[in-house]
C-alpha positions in Angstrom: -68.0 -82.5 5.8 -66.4 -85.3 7.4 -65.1 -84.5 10.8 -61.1 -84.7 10.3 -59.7 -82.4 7.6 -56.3 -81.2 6.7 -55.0 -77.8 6.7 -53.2 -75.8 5.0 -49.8 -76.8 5.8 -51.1 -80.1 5.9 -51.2 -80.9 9.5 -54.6 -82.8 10.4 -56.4 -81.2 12.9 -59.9 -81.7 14.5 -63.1 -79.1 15.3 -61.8 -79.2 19.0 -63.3 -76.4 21.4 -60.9 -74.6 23.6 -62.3 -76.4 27.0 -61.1 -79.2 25.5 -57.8 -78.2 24.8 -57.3 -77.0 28.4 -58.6 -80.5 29.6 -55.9 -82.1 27.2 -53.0 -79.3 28.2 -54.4 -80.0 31.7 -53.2 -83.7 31.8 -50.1 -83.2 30.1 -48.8 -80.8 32.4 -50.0 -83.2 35.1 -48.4 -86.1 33.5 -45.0 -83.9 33.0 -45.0 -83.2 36.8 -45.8 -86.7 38.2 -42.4 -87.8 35.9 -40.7 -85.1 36.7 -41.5 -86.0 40.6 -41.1 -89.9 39.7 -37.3 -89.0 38.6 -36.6 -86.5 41.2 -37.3 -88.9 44.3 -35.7 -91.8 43.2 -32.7 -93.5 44.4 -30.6 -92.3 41.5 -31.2 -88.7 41.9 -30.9 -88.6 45.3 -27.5 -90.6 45.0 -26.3 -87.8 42.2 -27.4 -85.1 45.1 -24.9 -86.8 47.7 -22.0 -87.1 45.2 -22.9 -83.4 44.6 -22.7 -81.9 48.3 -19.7 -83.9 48.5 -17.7 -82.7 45.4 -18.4 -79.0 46.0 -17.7 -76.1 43.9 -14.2 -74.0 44.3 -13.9 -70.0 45.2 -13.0 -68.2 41.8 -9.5 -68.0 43.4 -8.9 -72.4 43.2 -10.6 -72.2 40.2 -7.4 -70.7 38.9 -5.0 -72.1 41.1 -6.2 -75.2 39.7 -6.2 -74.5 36.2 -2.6 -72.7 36.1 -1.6 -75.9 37.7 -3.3 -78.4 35.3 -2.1 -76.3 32.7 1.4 -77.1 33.8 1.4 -80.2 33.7 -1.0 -80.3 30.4 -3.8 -82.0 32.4 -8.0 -81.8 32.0 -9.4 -81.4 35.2 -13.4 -83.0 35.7 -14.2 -83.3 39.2 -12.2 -82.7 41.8 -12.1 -83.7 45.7 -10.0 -84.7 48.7 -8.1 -88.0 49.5 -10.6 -88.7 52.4 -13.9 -87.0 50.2 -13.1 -89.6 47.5 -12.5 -92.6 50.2 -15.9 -91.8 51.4 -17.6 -92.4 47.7 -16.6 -95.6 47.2 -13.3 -94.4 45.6 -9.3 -94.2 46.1 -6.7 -92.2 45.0 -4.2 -94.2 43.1 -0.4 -94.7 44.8 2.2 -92.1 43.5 -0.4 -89.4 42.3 0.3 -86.2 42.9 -2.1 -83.7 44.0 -3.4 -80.4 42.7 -3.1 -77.5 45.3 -5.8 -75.1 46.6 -6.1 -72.7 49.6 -8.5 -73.8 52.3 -9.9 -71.3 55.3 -8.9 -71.6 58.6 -11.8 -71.1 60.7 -12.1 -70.4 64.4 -14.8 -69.1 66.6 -13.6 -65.5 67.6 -13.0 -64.7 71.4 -15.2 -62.5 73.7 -12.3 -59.9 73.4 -12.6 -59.9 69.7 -16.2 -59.9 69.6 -16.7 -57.3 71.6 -13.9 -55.1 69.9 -15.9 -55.8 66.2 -19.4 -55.1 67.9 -22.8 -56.8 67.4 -22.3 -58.1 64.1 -19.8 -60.1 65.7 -22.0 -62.6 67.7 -24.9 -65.0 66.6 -28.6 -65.4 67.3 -27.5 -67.1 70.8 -25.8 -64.6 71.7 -22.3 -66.6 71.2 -19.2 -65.2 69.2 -19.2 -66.4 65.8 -16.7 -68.4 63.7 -14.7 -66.3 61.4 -11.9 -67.1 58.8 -8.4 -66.7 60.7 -6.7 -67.8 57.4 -5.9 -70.1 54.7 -4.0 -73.2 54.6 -2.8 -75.9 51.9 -4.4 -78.6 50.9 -5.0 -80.8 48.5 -6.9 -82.7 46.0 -7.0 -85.1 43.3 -9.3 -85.3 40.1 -11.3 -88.4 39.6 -9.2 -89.3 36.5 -6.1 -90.0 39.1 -8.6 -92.1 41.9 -9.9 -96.4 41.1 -13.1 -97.6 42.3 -16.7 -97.3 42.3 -18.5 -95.5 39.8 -20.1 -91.9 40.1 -23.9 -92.2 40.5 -25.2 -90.8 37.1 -29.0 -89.6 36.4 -30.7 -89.6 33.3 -29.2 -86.7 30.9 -32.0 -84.9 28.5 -31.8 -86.8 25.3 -31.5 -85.8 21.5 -34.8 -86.1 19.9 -35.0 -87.9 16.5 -37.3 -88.3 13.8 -38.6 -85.7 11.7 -41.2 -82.6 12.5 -44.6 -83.8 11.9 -46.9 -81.7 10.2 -44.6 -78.9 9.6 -44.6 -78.0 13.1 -40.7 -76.0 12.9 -42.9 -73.3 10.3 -45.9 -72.7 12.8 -43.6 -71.5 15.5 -41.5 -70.0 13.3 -44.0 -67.5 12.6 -45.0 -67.1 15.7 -41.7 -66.4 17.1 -41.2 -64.1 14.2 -44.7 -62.5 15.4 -43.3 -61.6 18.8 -40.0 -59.3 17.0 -37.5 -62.3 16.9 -35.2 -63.2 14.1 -34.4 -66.9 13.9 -31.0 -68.3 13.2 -29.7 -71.8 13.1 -25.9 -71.1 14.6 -23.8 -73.4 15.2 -22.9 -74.3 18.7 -20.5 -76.0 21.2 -20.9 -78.2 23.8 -24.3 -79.5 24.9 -25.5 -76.3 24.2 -29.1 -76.5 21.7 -29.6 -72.8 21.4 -30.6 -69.6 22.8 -32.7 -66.7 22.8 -30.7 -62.8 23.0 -33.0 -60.1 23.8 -30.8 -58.1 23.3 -30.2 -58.3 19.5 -33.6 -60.1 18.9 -32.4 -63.8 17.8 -33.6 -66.8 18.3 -30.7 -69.1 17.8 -31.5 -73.2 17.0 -28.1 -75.5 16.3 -28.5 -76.9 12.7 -26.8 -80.2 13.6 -29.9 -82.1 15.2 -33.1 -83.8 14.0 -35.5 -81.9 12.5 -38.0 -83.1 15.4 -35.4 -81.5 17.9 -35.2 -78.6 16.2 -38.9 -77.9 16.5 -38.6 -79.0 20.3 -35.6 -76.4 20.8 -37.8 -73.9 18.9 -41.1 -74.0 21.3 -38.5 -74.3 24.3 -37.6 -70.5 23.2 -41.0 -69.7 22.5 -41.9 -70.5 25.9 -38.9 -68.2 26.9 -40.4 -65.6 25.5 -43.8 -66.2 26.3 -43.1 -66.5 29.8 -42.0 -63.2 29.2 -38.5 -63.8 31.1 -37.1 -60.8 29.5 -39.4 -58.4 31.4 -39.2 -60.8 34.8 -35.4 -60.2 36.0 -36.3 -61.1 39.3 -37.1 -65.2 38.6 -34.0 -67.8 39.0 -32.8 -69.5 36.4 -34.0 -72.7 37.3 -37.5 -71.4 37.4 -37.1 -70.0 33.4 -35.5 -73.3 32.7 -38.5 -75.3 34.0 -41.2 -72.5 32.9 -39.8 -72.9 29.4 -39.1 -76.5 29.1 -42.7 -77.4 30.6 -44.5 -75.4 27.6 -42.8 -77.1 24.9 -43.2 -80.1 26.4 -47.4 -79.5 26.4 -47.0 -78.0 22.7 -44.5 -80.6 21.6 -46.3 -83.0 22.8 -50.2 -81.8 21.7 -48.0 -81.8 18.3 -47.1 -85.4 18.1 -43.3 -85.2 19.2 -43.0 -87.4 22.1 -40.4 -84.9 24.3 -40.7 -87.0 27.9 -37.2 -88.3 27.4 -35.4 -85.0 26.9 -37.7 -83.1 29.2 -38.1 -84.6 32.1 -34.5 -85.2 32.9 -34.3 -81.3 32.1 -37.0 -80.2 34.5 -35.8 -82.4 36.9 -32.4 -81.0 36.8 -33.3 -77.5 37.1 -35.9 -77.8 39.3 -34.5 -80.8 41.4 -38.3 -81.8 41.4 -38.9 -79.6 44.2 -43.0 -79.1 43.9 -42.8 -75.3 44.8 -40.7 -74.6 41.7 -43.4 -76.8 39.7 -46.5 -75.4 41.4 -45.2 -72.1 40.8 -44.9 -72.4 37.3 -48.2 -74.4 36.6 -50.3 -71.7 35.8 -48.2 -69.6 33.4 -47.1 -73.0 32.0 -51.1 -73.9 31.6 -51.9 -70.4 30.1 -48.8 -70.1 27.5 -48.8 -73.1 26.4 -53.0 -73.4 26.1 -52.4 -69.9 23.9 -49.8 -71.1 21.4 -52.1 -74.5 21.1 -54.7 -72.5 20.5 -52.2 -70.3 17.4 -51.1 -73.5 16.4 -54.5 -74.6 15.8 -56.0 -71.5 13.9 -53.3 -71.8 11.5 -54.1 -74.9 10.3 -57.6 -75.1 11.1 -59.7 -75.7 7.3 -60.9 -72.7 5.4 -64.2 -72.7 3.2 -61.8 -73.8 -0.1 -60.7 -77.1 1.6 -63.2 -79.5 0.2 -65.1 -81.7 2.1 -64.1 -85.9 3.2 -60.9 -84.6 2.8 -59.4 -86.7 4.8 -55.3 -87.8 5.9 -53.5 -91.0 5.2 -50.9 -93.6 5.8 -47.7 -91.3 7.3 -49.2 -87.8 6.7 -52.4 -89.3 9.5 -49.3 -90.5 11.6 -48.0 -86.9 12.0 -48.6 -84.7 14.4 -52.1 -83.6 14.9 -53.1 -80.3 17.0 -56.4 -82.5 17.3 -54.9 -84.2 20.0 -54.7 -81.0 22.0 
């Protein structure tokens, strides 16, 4: 028997042994963090982080002071900042505009007298009175739509896969997200939204409107939700689900013959802000989960005793993804 044959669902795999999987989820994972890293510490990114420190999110309160106000005047607000804020990124606000108001505190460093009045809580670790909010005052700001100048740094935004699903891969995870109790659904959505997992009433939820190689891609990204076992692990940020998630379907996507880099490691990146604790903290459930699906993945489509022997892949079914690789 020759040594490539095809499966059952017609993906080729090969007569790997698992150490060789590891080794191959091994250097994906390795090659996913080095990008990750690569995008994370360059100029861009750390040029997006400025602009983000700068244009700094509003209490829930001038969240709707500003929306009644936009309302009014039947405006879409973006991104919004101060007259001096948006002098210092490169950007003015145009003559004659009229700004939006919100309520800023008023904060002053409290007196001995006070201090001592509100007790120990009052002072800070050198022993000095702290600052505390006296009040509020107006002020206001303008949205970038109303300033001229330079333009906003922007980083790389995770990007639609196209091209089909090699080998079938949506149907392999299928079942196995089907295995774990899930229902899958292909719901439309909104926004930049490409699905979602609900524990709650046990869906698995994929967009219909995307490439069938995205779909598969959105697919193992909740599989790797629920492999990571998130709904059991309350006490793990989101950006570490994000990243724990994205980083196994990148190895499985990957392994599978769907080239994910563009989509993932902008993702990663922005969740983790390529800070290597998140990363390092993830690697070895990333390693594990991943490795096991592989593994599934594999099994399902390794050759049973009726495939017959030499039977071997060509032209675009040898193109498609191959679990060999892994």
């Amino acid at each position: 028997m020759s040594e490539k044959t095809r499966g059952r669902t017609g993906r080729s795999t090969r007569r790997s042994d698992p150490a060789e999987r590891a080794a191959k989820v091994e250097a994906l994972l390795g090659q996913l963090n080095e990008a990750v890293a690569e995008l994370a510490s360059g100029e861009a990114w750390t040029a997006m982080l400025r602009v983000t420190a700068k244009l700094h999110g509003y209490s829930a309160r001038n969240v709707m002071l500003l929306w009644a106000q936009a309302e009014q005047r039947g405006a879409s607000l973006t991104q919004v900042a101060g007259f001096r804020t948006w002098l210092s990124l490169g950007r003015a606000v145009r003559k004659g505009e009229r700004g939006y108001r919100v309520l800023a505190p008023v904060r002053r460093r409290l007196t001995e007298e006070e201090a001592a009045k509100a007790g120990p809580g009052a002072y800070d670790n050198d022993g000095r009175p702290t600052i505390a909010v006296r009040g509020f005052r107006v002020e206001h700001v303008f949205d970038i739509s109303q300033t001229d100048g330079d333009p906003l740094p922007e980083v790389p935004m995770p990007a639609i896969l196209t091209g089909e699903d090699p080998g079938g891969l949506w149907d392999q995870l299928a079942a196995l997200v089907e295995a774990e109790g899930f229902t899958i659904e292909r719901g439309v959505e909104t926004g930049d939204r490409q699905g979602f997992t609900s524990y709650t009433d046990r869906i698995v939820s994929v967009r219909p409107d995307v490439p069938p190689a995205q779909a598969a891609y959105v697919l193992a990204h909740e599989l790797g939700h629920i492999r990571a076992d998130h709904e059991h692990r309350p006490e793990v940020s989101r950006a570490q689900r994000e990243t724990e998630a994205d980083s196994i379907a990148y190895v499985v996507a990957t392994a599978c013959g769907i080239d994910t880099a563009a989509s993932s490691t902008p993702y990663i990146a922005g969740w983790s802000g390529g800070d290597p604790d998140v990363l390092t903290a993830a690697a070895d459930l990333v390693r594990r989960e991943a490795l096991r699906i592989i593994g599934q993945l594999y099994d399902a489509t390794a050759p049973t005793e009726d495939d017959a022997p030499g039977d071997e892949p060509t032209g675009d079914e040898a193109a498609g993804a191959r679990i060999a690789a892994a």
